[in-house]
N, C-alpha and C positions, 0 to 999 in steps of 0.2 A: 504494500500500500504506500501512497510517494503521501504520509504523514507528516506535517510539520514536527510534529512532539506523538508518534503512536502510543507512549507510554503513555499518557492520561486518558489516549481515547480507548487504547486497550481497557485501562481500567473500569474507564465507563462504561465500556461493554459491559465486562464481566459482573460490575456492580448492577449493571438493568437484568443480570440471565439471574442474581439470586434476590429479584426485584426491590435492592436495594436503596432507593430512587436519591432520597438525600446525598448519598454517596455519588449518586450520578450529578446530580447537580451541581454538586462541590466539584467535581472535575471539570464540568461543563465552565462553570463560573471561570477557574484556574487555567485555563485552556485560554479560555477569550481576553482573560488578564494576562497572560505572556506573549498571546498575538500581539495584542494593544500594546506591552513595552515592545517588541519588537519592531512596531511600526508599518509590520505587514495588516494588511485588510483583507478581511473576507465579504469583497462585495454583494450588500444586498441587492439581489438579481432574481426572476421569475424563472428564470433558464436556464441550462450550463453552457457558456461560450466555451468555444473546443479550440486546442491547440495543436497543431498539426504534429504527431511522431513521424520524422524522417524514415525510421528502418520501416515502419508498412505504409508511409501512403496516408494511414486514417487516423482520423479525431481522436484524439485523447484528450480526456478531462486534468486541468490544470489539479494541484495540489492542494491549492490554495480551495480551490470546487469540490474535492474527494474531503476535506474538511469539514465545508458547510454544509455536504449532505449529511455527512457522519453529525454535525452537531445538530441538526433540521430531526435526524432519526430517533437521536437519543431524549431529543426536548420533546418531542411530539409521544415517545414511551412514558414518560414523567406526568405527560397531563393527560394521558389518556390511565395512566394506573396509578399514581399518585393520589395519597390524600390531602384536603382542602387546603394543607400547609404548605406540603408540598408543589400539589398545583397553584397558589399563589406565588410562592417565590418563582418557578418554572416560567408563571405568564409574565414577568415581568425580564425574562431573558429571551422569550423567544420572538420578539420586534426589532431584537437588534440583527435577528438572520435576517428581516429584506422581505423584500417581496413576494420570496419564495413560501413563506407558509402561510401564503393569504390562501391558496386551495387547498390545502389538508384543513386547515380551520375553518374555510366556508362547507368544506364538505361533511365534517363533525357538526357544523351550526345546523345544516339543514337536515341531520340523522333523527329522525323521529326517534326512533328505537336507543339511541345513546341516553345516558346519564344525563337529567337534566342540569347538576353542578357541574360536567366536562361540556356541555352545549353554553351553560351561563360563563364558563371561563373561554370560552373559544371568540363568543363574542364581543367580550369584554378585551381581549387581545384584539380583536380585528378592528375596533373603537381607534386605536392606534396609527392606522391605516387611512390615509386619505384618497383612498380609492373606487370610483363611482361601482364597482362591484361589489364590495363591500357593503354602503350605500345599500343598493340594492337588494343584498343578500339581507339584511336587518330589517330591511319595509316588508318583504316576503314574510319574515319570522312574526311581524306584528301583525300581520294582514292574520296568518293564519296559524297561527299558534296562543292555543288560549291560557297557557301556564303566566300567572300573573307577575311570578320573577323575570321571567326570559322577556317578556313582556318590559317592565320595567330597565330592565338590563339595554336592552334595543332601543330603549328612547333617549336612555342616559347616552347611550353608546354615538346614537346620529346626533344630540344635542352638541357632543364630542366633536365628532367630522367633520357636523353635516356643510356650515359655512366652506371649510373648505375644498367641499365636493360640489358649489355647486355652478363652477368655471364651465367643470368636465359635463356636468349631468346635462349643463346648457346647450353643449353642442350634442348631446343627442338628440336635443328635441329637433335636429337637422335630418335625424334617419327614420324613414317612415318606419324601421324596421323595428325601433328603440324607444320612439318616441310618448308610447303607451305607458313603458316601463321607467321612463326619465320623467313622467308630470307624476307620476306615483311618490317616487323617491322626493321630490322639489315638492311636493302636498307634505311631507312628512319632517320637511326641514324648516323651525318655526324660526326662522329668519329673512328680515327685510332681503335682504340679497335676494329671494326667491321671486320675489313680485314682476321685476322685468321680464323673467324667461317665461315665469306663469301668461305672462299679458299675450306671449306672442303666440301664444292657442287656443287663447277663448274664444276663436273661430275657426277653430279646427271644424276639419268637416265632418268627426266623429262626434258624434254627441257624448259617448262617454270621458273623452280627453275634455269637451270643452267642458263635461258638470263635473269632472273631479278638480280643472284648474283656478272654478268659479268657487268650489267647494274650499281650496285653500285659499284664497286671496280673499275670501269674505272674514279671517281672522285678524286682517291690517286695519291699520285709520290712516290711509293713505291716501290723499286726493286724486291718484289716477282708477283706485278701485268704482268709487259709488257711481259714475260715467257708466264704466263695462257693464253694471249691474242693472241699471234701470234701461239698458238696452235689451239685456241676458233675460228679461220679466218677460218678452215676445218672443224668446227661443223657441223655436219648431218643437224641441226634447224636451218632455214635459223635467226630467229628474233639473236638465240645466235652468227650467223655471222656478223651480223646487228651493234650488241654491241659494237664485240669484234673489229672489226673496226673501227668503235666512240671512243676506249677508245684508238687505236694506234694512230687517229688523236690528238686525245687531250692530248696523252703524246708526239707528234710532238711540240704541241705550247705551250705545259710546258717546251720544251728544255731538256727535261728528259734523264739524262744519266746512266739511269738502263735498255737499252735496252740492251739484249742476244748479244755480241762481233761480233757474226758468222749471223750475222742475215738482209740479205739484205731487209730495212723495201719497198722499191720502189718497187724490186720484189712481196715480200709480197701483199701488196698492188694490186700491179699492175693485181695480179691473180684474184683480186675481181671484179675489173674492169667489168668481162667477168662472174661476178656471175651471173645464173640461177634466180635469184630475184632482179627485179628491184632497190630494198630501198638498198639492201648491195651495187651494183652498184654506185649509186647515192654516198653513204656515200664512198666508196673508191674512190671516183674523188675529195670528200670533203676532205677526209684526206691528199690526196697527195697534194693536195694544202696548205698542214699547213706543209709539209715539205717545200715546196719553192725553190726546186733545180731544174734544169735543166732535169736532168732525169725524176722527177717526172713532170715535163712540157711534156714530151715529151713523157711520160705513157698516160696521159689525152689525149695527141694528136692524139692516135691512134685511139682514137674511132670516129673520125670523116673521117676516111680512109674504116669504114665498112658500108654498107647501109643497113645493120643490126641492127644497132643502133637506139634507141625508139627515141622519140622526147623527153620525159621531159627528160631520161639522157643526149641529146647533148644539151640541157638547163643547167642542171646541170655543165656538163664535160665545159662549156663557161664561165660561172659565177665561177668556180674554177680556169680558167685560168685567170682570172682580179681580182682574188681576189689576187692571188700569184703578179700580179705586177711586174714581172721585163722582162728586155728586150725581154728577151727568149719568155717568156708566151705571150709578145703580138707579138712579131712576128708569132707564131700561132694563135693566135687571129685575123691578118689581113687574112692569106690563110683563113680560113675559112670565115672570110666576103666575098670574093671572089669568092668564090663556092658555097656558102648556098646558098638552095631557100626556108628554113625556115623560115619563118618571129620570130616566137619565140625568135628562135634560133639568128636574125639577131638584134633583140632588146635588146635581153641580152647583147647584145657586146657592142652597141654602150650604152647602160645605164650605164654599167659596165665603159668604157671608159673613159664617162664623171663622173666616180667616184673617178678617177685616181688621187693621191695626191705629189707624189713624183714631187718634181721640174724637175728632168731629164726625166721624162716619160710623163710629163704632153705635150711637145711639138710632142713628138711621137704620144702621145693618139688623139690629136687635128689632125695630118694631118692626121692618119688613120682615122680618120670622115671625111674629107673633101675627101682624095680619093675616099670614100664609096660613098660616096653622086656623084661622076663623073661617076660612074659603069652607063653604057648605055645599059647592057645584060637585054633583056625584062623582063627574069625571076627570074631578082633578086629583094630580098622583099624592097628595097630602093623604088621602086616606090609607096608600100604604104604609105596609109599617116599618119599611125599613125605611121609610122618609121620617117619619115621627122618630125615630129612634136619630138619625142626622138633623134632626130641630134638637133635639132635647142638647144633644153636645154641642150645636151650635151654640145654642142661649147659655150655656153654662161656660163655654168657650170666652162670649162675649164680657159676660157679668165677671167674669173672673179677671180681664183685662181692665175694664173701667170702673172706676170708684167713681162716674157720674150716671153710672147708667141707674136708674130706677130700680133696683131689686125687689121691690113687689110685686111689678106688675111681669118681672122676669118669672118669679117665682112661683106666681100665679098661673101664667104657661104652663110650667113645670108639673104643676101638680095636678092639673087639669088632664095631664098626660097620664097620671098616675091612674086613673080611673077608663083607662083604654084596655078593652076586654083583651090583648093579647098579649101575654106574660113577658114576652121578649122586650116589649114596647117600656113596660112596669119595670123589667130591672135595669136597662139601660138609663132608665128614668131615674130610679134613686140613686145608682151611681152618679149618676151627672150632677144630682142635689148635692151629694155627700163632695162632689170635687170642690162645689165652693163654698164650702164651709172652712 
């Protein structure tokens, strides 16, 4: 063997066959420390460059190459048979071999079947690596591996790289061949750097490239986002409408003031309301409620005027009007307990009611429960019982929160509920009493 020093690698041999591993280390260590005084390098390389032997004609591998595989063999025995000590001193030696053990560690990372503490230390080693496969190999692992550490490990790991992978990952969005796989990796790197390259595919002709790169760039408060987005509301793809609405909500409750001058967001919105797909629906009731205005109260409102309207969005369109909270929103919120003969729908309100925190709303929230609770119309859902059982916690919710609210006439609800022929209704009932005592 053309060995720098064969005595330490010999011993590391012999020390890995009686799975000695510490022992191997300590050679490995000692080895790399007399190269480094010597001033020779074993460069880290993906490949063996070959050196021509004169007597046959063919490639022979350098000395300095028959070294770094022997120490590549012996470090990668360590962390694959090694314990957690051992494998942590080992991961901190095997970054200095190069580029060569990004495939034996992407190949361990993606080993369903391997140890999950030899997969959490492969990738915690490949964190090290500023390499868009790498990158890659870690988005793969979080996409679809559900173990909560490896999980963890993968985000720490690109939080690690990801900035600077994302030169490289940019010029793949150049190959149609890659370009699927590079807005993935660029979605999963929570860095400004990303926005530019994401920008230059939100018209991609795929609709899934264009809702995953709408999907990341809705987490910025950047003034070239909210532009793409109230464009992105008329995407063909319903998922990239889907988005582009999440990201208008969420620049609503960042307060963001890079929205387009000329740009009525309520209207906007409002037209999603009446999208053709359920989820954009849902999401545009959600969003109008992170605006918090009056108008946008009274967007929501409308969809409880069509008997058009599904059941889970007038579930939705309820629970966005109690989340906005202010006078307006629940003054729609009582018509509609008034008229509904949805029970879903009639539960959302009063659960929603008694979630109500604002001092001034809290005495509103309390008598529109006890109104509810007077409704004698046969077919309204108050006579279930598992609506009476979400009053009675409501009201006790409420009275518990305010020291201005009226507790007689709360209490008086209360008891009135006590005398409801169905048992369930009766203990729910005096637990609720007994909360705010």
């Amino acid at each position: 063997m053309l060995l720098t020093n064969p005595t330490l690698i010999e011993q590391a041999y012999a020390a890995a066959a009686k799975h000695n591993w510490s022992l191997v280390i300590q050679c490995l260590q000692q080895f790399w420390g007399e190269t480094a005084g010597t001033g020779r390098t074993l460069a880290p390389q993906r490949g063996l460059s070959m050196t021509l032997a004169p007597q046959r004609g063919r490639p022979q591998p350098t000395s300095d190459q028959l070294d770094q595989e022997a120490l590549l063999e012996l470090a990668l025995k360590v962390l694959v048979n090694g314990d957690f000590q051992e494998r942590w001193e080992i991961a901190s030696f095997l970054p200095k071999l190069g580029d060569a053990t990004i495939s034996p560690l992407h190949a361990i990372l993606e080993d369903e079947q391997a140890d999950l503490d030899l997969r959490w230390f492969a990738g915690r080693i490949l964190s090290q690596f500023e390499d868009p496969a790498v990158v890659a190999a870690l988005v793969l692992l979080l996409d679809n591996d559900g173990d909560e550490e490896l999980s963890q490990m993968a985000t720490l790991a690109l939080a690690n790289i990801g900035t600077q992978a994302i030169a490289s990952l940019a010029k793949l969005l150049e190959e149609p061949a890659s370009v699927t796989l590079a807005v993935s990796c660029l979605s999963r790197i929570r860095s400004n750097g990303t926005i530019a390259p994401l920008l230059q595919v939100v018209n991609h002709p795929d609709p899934i490239i264009r809702a995953k790169a709408i999907d990341a760039l809705i987490s910025f408060d950047d003034p070239r986002i909210p532009p793409v987005l109230v464009a992105a509301v008329n995407d063909t793809a319903a998922p990239v409408r889907k988005s582009a609405v999440t990201g208008l909500g969420l620049c609503c409750t960042h307060n963001s003031q890079h929205y387009p001058p000329d740009v009525d967001m309520v209207q906007v919105l409002k037209e999603r309301l009446w999208d053709f797909n359920l989820e954009v629906c849902q999401q545009a009731a959600i969003a109008l409620s992170r605006l918090g205005t009056d108008p946008a109260a009274a967007a929501i409102f409308e969809l409880f005027k069509s008997t058009a309207t599904p059941v889970p969005l007038q579930v939705t369109a309820a629970r966005s009007l109690h989340w906005m909270a202010t006078p307006t929103a629940l003054e729609y919120l009582e018509q509609i307990i008034c008229h509904t003969t949805v029970t879903e729908v009639f539960r959302e309100i009063i659960t929603g009611l008694g979630m109500i925190e604002s001092a001034e709303l809290i005495p509103i929230a309390s008598q529109m429960i006890i109104r509810a609770l007077q409704n004698h119309h046969p077919h309204s859902p108050i006579h279930d019982a598992t609506i009476k059982i979400s009053v009675a916690w409501a009201i006790a919710s409420l009275t518990g929160r305010s020291n201005q609210l009226q507790q007689p006439e709360a209490t008086a609800a209360l008891t009135h509920l006590l005398t409801d022929p169905d048992p369930r209704v009766q203990l729910h009932v005096r637990h609720a009493l007994a909360s705010r005592s």
